[in-house]
KOLKOL-453688 format. One line per field, with one value per residue: residue in three letters; chain; x, y, z of N, C-alpha, C in turn. Coordinates in nm, 3 decimals, always signed. Layout:
# residues N
r	(ALA,...);
c	(A,...);
npx	(X,...);
npy	(Y,...);
npz	(Z,...);
capx	(X,...);
capy	(Y,...);
capz	(Z,...);
cpx	(X,...);
cpy	(Y,...);
cpz	(Z,...);
This chain:
# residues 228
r	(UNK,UNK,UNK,UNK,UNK,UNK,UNK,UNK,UNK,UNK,UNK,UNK,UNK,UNK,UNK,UNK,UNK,UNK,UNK,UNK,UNK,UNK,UNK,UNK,UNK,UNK,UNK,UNK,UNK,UNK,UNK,UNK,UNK,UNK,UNK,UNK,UNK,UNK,UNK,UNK,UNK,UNK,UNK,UNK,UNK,UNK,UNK,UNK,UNK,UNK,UNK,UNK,UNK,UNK,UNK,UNK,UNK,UNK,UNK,UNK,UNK,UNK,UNK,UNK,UNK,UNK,UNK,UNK,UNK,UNK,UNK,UNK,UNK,UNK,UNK,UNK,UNK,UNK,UNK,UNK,UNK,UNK,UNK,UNK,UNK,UNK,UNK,UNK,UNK,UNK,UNK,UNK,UNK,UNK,UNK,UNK,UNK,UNK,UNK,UNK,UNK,UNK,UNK,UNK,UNK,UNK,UNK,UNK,UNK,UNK,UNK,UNK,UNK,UNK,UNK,UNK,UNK,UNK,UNK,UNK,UNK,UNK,UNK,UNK,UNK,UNK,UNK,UNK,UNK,UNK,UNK,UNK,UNK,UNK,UNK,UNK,UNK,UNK,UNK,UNK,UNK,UNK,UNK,UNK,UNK,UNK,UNK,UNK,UNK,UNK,UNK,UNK,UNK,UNK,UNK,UNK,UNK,UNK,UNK,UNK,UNK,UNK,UNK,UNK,UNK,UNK,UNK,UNK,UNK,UNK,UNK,UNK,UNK,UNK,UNK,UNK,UNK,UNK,UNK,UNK,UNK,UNK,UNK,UNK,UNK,UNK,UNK,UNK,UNK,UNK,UNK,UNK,UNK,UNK,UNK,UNK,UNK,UNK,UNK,UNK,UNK,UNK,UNK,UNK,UNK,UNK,UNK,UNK,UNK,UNK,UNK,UNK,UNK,UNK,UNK,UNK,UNK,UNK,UNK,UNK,UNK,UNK,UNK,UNK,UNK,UNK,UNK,UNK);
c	(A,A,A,A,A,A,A,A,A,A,A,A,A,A,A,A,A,A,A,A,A,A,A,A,A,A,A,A,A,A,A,A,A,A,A,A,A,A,A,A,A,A,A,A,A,A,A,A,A,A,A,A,A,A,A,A,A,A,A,A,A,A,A,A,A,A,A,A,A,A,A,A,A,A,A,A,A,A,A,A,A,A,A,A,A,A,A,A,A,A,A,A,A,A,A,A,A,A,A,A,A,A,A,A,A,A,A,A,A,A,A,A,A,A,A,A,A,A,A,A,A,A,A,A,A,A,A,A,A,A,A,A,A,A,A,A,A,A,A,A,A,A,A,A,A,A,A,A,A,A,A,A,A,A,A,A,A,A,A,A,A,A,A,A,A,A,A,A,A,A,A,A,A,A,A,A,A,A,A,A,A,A,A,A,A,A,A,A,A,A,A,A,A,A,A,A,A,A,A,A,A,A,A,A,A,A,A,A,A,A,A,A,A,A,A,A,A,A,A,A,A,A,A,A,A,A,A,A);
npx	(+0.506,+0.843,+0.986,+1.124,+1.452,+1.716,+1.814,+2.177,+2.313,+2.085,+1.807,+1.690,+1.380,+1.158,+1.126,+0.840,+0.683,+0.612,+0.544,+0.323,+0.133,+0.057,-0.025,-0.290,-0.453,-0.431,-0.602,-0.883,-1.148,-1.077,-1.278,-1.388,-1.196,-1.138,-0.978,-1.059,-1.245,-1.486,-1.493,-1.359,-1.106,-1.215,-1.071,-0.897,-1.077,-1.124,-0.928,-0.881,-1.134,-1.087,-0.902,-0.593,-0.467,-0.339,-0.544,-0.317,-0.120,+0.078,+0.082,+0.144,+0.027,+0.108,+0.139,-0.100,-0.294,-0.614,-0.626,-0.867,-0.805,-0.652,-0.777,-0.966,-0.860,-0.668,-0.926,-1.016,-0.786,-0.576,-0.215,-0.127,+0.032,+0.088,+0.166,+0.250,+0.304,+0.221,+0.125,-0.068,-0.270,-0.170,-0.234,-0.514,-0.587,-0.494,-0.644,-0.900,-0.863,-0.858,-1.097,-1.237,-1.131,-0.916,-0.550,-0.322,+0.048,+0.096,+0.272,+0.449,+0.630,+0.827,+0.700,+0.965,+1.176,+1.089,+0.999,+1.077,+1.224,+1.444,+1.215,+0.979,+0.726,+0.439,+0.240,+0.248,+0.026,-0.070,-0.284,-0.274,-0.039,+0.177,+0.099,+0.153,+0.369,+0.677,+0.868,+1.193,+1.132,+1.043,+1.207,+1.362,+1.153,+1.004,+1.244,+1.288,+1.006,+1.066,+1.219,+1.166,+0.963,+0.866,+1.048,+0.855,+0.676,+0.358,+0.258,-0.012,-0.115,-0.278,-0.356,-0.405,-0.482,-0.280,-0.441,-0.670,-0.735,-0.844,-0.844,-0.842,-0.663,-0.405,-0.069,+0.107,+0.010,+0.064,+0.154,+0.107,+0.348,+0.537,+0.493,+0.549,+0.826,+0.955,+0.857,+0.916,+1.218,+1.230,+0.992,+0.757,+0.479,+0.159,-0.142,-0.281,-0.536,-0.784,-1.009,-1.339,-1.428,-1.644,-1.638,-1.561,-1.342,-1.540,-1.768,-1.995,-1.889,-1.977,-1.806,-1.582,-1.408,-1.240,-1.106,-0.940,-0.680,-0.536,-0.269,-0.120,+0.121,+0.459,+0.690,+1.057,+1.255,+1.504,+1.734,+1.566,+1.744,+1.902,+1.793,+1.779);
npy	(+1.690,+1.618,+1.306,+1.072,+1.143,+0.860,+0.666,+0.560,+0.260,+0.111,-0.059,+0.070,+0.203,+0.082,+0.279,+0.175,+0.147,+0.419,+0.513,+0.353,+0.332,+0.595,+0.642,+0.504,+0.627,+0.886,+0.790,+0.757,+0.790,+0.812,+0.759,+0.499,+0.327,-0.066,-0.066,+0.138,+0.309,+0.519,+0.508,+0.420,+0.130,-0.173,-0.297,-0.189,+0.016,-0.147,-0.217,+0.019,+0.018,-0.172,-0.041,-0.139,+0.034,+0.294,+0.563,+0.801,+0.758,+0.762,+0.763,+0.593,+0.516,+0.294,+0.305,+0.479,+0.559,+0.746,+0.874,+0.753,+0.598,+0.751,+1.020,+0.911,+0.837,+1.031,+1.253,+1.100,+1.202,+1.082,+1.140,+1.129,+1.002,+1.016,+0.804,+0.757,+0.605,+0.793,+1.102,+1.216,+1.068,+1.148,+1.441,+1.447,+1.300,+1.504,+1.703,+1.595,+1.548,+1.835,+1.943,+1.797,+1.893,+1.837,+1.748,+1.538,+1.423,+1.409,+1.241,+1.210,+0.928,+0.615,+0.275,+0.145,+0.394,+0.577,+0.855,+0.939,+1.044,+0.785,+0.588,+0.734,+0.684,+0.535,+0.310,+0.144,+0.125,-0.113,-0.177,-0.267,-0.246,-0.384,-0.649,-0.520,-0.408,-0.463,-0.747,-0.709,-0.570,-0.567,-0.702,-0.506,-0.262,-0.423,-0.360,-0.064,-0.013,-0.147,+0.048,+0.312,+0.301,+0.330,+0.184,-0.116,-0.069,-0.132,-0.282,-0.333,-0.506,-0.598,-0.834,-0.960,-1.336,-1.592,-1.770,-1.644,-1.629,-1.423,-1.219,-1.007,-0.793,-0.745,-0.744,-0.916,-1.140,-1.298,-1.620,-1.705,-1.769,-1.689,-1.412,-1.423,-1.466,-1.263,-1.067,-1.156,-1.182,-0.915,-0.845,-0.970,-1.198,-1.122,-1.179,-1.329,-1.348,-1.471,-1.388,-1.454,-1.357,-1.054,-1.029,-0.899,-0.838,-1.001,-0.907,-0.805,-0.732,-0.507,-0.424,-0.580,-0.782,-0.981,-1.223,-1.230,-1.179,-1.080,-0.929,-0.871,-0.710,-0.685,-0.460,-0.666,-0.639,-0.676,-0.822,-1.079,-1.448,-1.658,-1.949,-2.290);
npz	(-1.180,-1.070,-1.135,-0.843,-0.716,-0.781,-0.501,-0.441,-0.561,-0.525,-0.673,-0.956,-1.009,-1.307,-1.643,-1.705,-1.499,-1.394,-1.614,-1.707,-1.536,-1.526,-1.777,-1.768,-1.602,-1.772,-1.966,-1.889,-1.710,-1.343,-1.147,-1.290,-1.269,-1.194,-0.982,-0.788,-0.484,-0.380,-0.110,+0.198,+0.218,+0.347,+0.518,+0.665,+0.729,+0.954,+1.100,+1.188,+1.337,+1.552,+1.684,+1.600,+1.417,+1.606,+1.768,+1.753,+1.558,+1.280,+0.987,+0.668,+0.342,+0.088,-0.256,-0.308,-0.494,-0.579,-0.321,-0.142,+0.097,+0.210,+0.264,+0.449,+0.689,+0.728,+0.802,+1.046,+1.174,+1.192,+1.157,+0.833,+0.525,+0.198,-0.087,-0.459,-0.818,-1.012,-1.152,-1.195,-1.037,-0.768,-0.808,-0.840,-0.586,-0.426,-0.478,-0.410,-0.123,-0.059,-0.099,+0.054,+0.301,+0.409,+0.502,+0.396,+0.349,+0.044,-0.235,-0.559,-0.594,-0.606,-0.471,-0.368,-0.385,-0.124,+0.002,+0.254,+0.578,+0.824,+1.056,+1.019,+1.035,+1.178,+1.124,+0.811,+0.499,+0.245,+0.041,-0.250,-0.372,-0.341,-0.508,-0.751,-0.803,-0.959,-0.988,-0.935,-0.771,-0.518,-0.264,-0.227,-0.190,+0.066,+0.250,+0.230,+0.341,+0.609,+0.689,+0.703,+0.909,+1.262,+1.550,+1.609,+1.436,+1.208,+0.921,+0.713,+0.519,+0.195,-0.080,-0.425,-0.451,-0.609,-0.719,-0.826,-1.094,-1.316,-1.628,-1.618,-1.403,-1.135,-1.220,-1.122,-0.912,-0.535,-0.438,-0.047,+0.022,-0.094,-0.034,+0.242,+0.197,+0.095,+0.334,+0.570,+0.654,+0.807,+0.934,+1.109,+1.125,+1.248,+1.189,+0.911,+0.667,+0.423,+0.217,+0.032,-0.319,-0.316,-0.052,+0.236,+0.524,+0.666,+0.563,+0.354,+0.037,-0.240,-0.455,-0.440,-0.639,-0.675,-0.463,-0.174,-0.002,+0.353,+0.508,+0.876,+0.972,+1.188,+1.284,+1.318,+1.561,+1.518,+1.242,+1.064,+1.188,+1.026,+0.861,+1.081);
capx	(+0.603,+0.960,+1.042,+1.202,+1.588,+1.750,+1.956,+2.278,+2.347,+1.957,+1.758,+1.626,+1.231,+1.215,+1.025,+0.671,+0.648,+0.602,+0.445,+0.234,+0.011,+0.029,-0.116,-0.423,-0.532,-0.437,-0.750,-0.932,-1.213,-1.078,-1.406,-1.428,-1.080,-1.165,-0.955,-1.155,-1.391,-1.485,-1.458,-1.185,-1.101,-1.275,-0.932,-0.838,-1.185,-1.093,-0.782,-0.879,-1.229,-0.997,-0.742,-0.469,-0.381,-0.421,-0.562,-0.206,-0.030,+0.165,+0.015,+0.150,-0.047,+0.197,-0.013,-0.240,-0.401,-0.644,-0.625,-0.931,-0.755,-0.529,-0.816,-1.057,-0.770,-0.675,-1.036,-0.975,-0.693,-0.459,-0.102,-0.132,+0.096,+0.054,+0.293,+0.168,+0.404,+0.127,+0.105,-0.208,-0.362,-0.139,-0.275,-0.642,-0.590,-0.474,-0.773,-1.029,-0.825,-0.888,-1.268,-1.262,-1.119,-0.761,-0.417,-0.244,+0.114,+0.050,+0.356,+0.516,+0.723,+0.808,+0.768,+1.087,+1.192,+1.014,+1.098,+1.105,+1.296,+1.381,+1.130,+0.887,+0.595,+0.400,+0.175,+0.216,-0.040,-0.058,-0.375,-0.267,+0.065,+0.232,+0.059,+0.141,+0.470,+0.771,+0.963,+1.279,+1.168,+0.999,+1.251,+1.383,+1.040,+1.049,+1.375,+1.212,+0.931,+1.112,+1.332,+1.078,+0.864,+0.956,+1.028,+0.758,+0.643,+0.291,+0.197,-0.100,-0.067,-0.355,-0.292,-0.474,-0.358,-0.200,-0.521,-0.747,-0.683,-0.909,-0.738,-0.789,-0.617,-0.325,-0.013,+0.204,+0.010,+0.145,+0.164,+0.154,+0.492,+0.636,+0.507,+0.673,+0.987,+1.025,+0.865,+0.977,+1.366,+1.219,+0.816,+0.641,+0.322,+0.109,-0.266,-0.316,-0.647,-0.816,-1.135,-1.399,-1.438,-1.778,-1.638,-1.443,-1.326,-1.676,-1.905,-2.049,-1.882,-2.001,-1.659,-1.463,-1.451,-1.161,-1.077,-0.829,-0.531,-0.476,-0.205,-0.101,+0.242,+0.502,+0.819,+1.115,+1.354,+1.656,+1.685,+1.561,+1.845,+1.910,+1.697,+1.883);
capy	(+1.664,+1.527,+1.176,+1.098,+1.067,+0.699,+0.640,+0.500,+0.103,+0.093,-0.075,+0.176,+0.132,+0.133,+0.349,+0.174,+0.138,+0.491,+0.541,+0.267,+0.403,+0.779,+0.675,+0.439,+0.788,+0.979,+0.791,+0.665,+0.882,+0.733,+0.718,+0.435,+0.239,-0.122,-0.042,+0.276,+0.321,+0.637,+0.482,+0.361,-0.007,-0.225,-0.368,+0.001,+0.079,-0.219,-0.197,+0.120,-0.034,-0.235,+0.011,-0.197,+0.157,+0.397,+0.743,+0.917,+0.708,+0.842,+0.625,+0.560,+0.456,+0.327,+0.286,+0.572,+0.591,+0.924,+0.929,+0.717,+0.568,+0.867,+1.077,+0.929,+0.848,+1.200,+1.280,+1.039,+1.278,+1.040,+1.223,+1.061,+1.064,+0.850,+0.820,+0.677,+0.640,+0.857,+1.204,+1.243,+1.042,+1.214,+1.584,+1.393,+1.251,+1.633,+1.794,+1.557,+1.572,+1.954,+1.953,+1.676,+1.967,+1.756,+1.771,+1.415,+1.429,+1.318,+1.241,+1.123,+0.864,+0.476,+0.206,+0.091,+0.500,+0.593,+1.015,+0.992,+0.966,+0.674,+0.602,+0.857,+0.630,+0.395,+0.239,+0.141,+0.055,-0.138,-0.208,-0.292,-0.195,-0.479,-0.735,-0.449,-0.377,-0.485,-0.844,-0.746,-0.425,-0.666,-0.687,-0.338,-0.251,-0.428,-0.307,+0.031,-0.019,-0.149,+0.199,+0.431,+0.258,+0.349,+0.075,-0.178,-0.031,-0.189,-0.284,-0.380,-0.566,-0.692,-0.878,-1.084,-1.445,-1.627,-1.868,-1.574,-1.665,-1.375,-1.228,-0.861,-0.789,-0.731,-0.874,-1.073,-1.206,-1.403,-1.727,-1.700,-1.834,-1.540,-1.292,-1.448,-1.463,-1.141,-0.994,-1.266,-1.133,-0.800,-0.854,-1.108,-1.199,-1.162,-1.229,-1.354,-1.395,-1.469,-1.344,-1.470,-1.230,-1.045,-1.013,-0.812,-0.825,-1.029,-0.774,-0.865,-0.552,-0.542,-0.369,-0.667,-0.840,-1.081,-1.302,-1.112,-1.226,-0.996,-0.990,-0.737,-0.750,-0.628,-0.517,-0.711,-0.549,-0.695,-0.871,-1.274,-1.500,-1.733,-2.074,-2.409);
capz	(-1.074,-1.158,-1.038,-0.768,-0.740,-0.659,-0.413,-0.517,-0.509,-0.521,-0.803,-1.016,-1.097,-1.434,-1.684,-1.743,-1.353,-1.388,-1.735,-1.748,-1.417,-1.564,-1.904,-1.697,-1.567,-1.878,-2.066,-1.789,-1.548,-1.202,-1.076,-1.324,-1.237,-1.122,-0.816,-0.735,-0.436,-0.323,+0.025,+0.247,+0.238,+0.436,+0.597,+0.703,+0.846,+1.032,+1.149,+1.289,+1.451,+1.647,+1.765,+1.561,+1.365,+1.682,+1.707,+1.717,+1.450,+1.176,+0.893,+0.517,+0.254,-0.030,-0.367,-0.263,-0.571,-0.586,-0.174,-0.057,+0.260,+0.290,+0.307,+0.530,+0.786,+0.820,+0.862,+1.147,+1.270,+1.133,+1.099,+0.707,+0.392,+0.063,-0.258,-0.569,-0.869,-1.085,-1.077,-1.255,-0.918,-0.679,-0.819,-0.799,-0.445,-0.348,-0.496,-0.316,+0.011,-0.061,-0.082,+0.251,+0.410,+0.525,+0.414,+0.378,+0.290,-0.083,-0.290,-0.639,-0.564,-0.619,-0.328,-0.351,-0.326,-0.026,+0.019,+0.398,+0.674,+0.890,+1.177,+0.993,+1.072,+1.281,+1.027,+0.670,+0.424,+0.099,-0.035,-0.372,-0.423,-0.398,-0.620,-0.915,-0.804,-1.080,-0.927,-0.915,-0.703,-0.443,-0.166,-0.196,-0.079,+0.219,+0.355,+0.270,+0.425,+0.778,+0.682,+0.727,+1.021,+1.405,+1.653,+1.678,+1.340,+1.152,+0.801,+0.645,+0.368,+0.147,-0.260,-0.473,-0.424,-0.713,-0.743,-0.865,-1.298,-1.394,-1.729,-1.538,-1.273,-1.117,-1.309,-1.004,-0.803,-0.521,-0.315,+0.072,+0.010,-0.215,+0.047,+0.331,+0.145,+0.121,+0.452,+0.735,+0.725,+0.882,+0.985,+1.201,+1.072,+1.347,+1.143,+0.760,+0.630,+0.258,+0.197,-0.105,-0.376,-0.266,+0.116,+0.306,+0.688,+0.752,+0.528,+0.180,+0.037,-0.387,-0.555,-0.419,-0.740,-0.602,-0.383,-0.148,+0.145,+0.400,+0.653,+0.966,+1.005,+1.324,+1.234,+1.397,+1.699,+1.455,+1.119,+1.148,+1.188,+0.940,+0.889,+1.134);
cpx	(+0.713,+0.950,+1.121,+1.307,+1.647,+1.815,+2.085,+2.286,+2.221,+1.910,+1.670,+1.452,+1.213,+1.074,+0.877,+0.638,+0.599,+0.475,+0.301,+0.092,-0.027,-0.067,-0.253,-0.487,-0.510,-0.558,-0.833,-1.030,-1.141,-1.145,-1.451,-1.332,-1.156,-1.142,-1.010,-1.242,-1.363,-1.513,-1.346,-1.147,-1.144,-1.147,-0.890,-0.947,-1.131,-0.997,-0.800,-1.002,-1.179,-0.891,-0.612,-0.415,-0.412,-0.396,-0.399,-0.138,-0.012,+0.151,+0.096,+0.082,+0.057,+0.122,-0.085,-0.345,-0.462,-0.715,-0.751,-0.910,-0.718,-0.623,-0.896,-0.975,-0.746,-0.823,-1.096,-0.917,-0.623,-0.329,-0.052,-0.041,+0.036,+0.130,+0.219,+0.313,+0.348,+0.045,-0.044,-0.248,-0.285,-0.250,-0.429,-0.647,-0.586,-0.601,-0.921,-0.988,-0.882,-1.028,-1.306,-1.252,-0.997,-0.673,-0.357,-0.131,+0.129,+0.214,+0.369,+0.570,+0.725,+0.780,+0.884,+1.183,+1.108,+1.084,+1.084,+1.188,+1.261,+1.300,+1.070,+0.749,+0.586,+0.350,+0.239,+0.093,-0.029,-0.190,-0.443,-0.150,+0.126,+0.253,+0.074,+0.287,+0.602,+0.836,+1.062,+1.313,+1.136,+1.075,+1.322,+1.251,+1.075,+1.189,+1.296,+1.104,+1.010,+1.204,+1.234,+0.956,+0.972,+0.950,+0.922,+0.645,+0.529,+0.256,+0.080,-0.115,-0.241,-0.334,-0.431,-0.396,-0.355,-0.322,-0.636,-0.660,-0.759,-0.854,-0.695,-0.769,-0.512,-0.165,+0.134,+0.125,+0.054,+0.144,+0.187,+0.327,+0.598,+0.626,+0.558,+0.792,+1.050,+1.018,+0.918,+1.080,+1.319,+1.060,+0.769,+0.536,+0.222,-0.078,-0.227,-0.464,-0.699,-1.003,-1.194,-1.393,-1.612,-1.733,-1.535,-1.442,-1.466,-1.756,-1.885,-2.039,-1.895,-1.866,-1.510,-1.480,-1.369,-1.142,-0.931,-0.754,-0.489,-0.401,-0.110,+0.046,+0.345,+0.646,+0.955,+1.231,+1.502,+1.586,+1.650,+1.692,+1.818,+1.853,+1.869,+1.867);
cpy	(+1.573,+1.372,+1.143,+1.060,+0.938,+0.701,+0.546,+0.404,+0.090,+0.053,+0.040,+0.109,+0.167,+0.209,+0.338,+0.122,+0.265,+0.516,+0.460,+0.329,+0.526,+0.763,+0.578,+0.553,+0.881,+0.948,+0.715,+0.781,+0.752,+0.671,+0.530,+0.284,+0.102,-0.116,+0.086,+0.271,+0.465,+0.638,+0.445,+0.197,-0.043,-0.296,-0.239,+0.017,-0.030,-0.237,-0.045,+0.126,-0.081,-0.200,-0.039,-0.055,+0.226,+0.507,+0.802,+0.850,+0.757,+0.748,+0.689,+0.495,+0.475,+0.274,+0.376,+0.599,+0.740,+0.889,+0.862,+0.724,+0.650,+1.000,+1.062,+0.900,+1.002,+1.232,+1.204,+1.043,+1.181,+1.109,+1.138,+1.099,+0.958,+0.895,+0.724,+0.743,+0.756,+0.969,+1.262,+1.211,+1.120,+1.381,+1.555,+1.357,+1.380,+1.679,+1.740,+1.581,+1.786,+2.014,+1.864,+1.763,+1.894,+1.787,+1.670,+1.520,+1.343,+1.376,+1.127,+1.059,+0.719,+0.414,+0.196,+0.254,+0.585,+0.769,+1.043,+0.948,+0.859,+0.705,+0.723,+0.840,+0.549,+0.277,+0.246,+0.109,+0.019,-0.220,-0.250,-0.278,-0.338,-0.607,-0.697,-0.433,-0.451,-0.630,-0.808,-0.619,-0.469,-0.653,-0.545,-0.296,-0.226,-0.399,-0.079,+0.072,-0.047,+0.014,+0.299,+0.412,+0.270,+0.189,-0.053,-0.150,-0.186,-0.189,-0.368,-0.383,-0.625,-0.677,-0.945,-1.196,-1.464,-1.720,-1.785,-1.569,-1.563,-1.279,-1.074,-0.901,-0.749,-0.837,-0.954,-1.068,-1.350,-1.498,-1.611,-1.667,-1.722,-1.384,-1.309,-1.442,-1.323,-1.069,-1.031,-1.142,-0.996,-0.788,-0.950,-1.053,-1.224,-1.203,-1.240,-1.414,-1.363,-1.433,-1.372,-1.356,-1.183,-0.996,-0.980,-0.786,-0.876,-0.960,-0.833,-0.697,-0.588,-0.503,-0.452,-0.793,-0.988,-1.124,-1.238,-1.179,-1.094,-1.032,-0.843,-0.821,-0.623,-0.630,-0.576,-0.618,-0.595,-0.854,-1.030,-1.336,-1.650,-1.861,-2.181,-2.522);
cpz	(-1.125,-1.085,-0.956,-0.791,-0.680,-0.611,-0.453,-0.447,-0.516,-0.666,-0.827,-1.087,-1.244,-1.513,-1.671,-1.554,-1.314,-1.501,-1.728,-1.669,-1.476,-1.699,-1.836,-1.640,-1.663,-1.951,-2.030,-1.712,-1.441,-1.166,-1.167,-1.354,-1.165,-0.951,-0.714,-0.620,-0.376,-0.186,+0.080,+0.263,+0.368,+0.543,+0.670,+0.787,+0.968,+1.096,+1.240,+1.407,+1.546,+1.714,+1.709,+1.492,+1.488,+1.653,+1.676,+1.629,+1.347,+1.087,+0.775,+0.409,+0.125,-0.147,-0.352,-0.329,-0.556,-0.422,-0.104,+0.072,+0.320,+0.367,+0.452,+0.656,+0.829,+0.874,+0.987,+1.231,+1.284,+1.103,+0.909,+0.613,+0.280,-0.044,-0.322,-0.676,-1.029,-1.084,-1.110,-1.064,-0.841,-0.707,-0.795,-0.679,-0.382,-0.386,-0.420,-0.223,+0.000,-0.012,+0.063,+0.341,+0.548,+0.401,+0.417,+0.317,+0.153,-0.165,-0.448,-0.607,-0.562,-0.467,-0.317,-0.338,-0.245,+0.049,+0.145,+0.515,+0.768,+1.016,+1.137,+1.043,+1.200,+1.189,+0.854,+0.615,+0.271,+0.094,-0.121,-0.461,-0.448,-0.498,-0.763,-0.913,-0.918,-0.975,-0.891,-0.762,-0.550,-0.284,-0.107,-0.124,+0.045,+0.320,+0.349,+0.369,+0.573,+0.816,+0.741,+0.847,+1.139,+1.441,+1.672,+1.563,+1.280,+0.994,+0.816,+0.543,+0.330,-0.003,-0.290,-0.500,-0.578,-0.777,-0.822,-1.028,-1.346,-1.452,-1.653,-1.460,-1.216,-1.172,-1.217,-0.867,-0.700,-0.425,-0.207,+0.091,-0.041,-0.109,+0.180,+0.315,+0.149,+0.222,+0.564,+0.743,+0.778,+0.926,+1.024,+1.119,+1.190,+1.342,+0.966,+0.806,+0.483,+0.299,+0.085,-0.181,-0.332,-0.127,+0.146,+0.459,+0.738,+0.672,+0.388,+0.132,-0.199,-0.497,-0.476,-0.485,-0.726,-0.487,-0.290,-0.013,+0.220,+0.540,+0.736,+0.975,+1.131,+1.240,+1.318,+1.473,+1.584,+1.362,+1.161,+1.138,+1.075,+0.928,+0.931,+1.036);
């Protein structure tokens, strides 16, 4: 699959934002990726235990990796898509969604180029995207992200904080502070929460090797107004 085209005036993601993911599944089984489960995140099951994603929502999963979330949401009768910037996992995310017996809209494509129109969604999700994502691509994102969410539009965000030193891992992780900076000017934060490594949403879940921050966010009726 080609890459997607940028929109002009837009930072361009640059090569190994692309490469780098494609060759981690070129000499890699999946199944054996740290970030791998052949379930759906425990923040996701949750978010939908609680009605915060509801049944008819038009969900995104950006990061999708090979389609966990994307799948078991549709199989939830989720209206679902997911982009990953790695087509190896995209063509792997389609072939399990295949055998699940659902169709997610599964796509190539960067965060920061997001191939849908505005107000396409209700929900976002990031799972993992952003703690891998490139710095300078960071706030592009989030104007993407508010781009492609309707009215009243949700993310769910979860990173590894900046306090987790272990040599694997994801390579920016970030203060509270760094992810407010960039989501405030367009998202209320309406829950944050950190979780030990070992635990997830309350549950002693074993392939949560870090220590993890997650936060639901609302997106705003108009941009914030400037600090008094």
């Amino acid at each position: 699959m080609a890459r997607p085209a940028r929109r002009a005036g837009r930072p361009a993601p640059t090569a190994s934002e692309f490469d780098s993911w494609e060759a981690w599944y070129g000499r890699t089984d999946y199944r054996r990726m740290p970030w791998f489960s052949p379930r759906p995140s425990p923040w996701v099951v949750g978010a939908v235990r609680d009605h915060w994603i509801r049944r008819r929502s038009r969900v995104l999963d950006v990061g999708c990796g090979t389609g966990s979330n994307a799948i078991w949401l549709a199989k939830q009768g989720r209206r679902t898509a997911g982009v990953d910037v790695a087509p190896t996992a995209i063509a792997i995310a389609t072939d399990r969604a295949r055998r699940a017996g659902v169709c997610p809209d599964l796509r190539v494509a960067s965060a920061a180029e997001l191939p849908f129109d505005r107000r396409a969604f209700d929900v976002a999700l990031d799972t993992g995207c952003f703690h891998s994502l490139p710095l300078n691509l960071r706030e592009e994102y989030a104007r993407e992200l508010a781009r492609v969410l309707a009215p009243g539009g949700r993310v769910l965000l979860t990173w590894i904080p900046r306090e987790m030193q272990a040599e694997v891992g994801p390579p920016h992780r970030p203060a509270l502070e760094e992810v407010a900076a960039v989501f405030e000017p367009r998202f209320l934060f309406s829950r944050v929460e950190r979780f030990d490594a070992g635990t997830a949403d309350g549950w002693k879940v074993r392939s949560e090797r870090y220590a993890r921050c997650t936060a639901r966010l609302v997106l705003r009726d108009r941009h914030q107004p400037p600090a008094r």
